[in-house]
C-alpha positions as CSV (number, residue, x, y, z in Angstrom):
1,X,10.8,9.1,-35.3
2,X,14.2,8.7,-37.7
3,X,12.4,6.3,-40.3
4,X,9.1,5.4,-40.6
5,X,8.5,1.8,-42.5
6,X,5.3,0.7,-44.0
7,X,3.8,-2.6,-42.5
8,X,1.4,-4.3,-44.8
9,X,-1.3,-5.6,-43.1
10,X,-2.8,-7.4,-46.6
11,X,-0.9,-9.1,-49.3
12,X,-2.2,-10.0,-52.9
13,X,-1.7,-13.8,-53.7
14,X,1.5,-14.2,-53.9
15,X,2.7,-17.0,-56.3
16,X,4.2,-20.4,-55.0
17,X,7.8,-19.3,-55.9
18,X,7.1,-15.5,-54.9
19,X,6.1,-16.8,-51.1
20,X,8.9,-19.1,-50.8
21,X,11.5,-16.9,-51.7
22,X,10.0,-14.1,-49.6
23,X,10.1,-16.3,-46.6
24,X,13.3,-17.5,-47.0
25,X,14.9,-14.1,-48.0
26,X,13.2,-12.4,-44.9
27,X,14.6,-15.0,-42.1
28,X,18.3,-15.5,-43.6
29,X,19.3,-11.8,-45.2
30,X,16.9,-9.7,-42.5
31,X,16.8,-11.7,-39.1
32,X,19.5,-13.8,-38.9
33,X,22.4,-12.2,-41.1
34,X,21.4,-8.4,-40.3
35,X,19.1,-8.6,-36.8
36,X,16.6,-6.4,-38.9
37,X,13.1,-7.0,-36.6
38,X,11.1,-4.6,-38.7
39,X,8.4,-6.4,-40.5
40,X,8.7,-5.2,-44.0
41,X,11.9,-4.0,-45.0
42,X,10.7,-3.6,-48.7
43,X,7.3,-1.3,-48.0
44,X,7.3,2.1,-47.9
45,X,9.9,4.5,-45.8
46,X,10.2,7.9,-44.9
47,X,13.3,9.0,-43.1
48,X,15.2,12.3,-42.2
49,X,17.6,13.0,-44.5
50,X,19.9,14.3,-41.7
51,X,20.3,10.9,-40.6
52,X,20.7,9.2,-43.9
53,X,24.3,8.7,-45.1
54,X,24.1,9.1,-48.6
55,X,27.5,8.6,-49.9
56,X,28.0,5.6,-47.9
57,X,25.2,4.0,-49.3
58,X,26.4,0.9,-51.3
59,X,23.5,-0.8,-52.4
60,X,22.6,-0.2,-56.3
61,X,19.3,-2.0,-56.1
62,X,16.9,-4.3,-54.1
63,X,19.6,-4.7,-51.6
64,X,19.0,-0.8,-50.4
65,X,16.0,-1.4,-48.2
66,X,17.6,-3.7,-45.9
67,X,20.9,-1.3,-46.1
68,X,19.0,1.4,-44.9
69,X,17.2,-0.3,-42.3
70,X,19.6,-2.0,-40.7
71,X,22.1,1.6,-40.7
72,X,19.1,3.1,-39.3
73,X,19.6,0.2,-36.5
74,X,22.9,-0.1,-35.7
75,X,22.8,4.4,-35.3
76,X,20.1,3.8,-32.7
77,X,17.7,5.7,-34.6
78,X,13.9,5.3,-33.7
79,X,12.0,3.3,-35.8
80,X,8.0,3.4,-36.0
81,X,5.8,1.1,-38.2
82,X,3.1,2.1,-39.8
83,X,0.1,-0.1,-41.0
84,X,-0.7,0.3,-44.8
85,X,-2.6,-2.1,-47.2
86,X,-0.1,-2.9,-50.6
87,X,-3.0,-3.2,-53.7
88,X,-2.4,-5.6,-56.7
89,X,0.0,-3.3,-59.8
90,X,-2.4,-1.5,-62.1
91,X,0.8,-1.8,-64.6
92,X,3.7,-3.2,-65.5
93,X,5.5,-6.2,-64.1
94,X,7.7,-6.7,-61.3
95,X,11.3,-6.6,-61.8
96,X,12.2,-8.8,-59.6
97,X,13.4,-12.4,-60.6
98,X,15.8,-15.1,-60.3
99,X,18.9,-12.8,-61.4
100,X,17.5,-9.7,-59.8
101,X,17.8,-12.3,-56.5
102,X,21.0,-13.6,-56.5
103,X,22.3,-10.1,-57.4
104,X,20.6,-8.9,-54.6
105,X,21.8,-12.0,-52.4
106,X,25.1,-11.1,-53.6
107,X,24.7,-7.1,-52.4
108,X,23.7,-7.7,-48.8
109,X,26.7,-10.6,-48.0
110,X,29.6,-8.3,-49.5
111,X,27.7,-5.0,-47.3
112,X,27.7,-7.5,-44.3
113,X,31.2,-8.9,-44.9
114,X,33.0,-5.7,-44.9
């Protein structure tokens, strides 16, 4: 395979907020404005660096797991998913928020748009 993406069989809790905006992030940005039809864009990857095309990479942030993905689809590159099981952070907090969001928001529509 070209990429290998992690699949999460088992989520912690996820906040009310956190669940909505995964949901809604998921359909809009990874079905319906990109096609993506892998499961988890955000888990784990592993990919041949052969394939990858580094300096056209545009996303600075959140917005490069869906980047990647969705070159890896439009190249035709196989795809596998692979089950794994996400545990609760040990440390620190997440960095994503409300800002981190719409940045990323922001990221996918200009990558889409041009």
């Amino acid at each position: 395979y070209d990429m290998v993406v992690g699949r999460t069989n088992k989520y912690e809790k996820y906040t009310f907020f956190q669940g909505v905006r995964s949901k809604v992030f998921n359909f809009l940005f990874k079905r319906v404005l990109f096609g993506i039809r892998v499961k988890d864009v955000n888990a784990l990857k592993v990919f041949r660096m052969d394939k990858t095309p580094i300096q056209s990479l545009r996303s600075l942030q959140f917005g490069i797991d869906i980047e990647l993905v969705n070159f890896f689809t439009r190249a035709g590159c196989s795809i596998k998913e692979h089950i794994i099981t996400i545990q609760k952070r040990q440390k620190g907090e997440s960095k994503v928020n409300f800002i981190n969001t719409l940045h990323t928001i922001y990221e996918l529509l200009k990558i889409r748009l041009t």
